[in-house]
N, C-alpha and C positions, 0 to 999 in steps of 0.2 A: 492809713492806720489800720485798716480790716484787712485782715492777715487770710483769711477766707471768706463765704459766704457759706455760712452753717446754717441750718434752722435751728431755733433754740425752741420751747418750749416751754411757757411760764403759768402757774395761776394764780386770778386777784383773789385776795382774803375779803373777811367783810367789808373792809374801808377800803379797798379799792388800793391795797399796798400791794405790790409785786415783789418778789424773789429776783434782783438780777444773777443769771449763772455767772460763776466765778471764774470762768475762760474770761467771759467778757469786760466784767469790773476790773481783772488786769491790764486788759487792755486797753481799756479806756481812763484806768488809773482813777477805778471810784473807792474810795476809802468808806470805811463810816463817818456820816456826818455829812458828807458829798451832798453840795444841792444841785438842783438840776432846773430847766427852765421843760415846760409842758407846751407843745403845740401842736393844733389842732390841723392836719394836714389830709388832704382829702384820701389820700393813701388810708391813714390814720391815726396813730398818737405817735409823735417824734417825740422822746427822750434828748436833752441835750446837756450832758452833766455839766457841770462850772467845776475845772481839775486846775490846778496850778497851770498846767499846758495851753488852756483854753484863755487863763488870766494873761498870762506871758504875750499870749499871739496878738491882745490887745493893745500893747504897749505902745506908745508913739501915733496910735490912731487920732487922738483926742488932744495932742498938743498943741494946736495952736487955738483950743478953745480957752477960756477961762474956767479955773476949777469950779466954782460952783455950776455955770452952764456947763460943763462935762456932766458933775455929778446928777443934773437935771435930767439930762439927754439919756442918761443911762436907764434913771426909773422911768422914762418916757417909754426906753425900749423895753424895761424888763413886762411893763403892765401891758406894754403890745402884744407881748408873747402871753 
């Protein structure tokens, strides 16, 4: 999906909000409203948006659980991140 490796250049506001450039929100397909999951990697902070592409690539992963234990599984992972 990284069509190059550019450096970009961002800065935090008071609350710690960032500007993503708009080369990149295209292509990562972030709209407004876009959430993203935060984690803490020794590199430094991965951004990982949640895009409809990201939902799609899930599909079929969690079928032979039962839907409440999927939906368990999921906030298990979301609060791991």
């Amino acid at each position: 999906m990284i069509s190059t490796l550019k450096l970009e250049t961002v800065s935090f506001g008071t609350k710690g909000q960032v500007v993503i450039p708009r080369r990149l929100r295209r292509e990562f397909e972030i709209e407004n409203g876009t959430k993203a999951t935060v984690v803490a990697t020794p590199e430094g902070i991965l951004l990982k948006p949640i895009t409809r592409t990201s939902i799609q690539s899930l599909r079929g992963k969690y079928r032979h659980l039962p839907l409440l234990e999927t939906l368990q599984n999921i906030k298990r992972e979301e609060k791991a991140h």
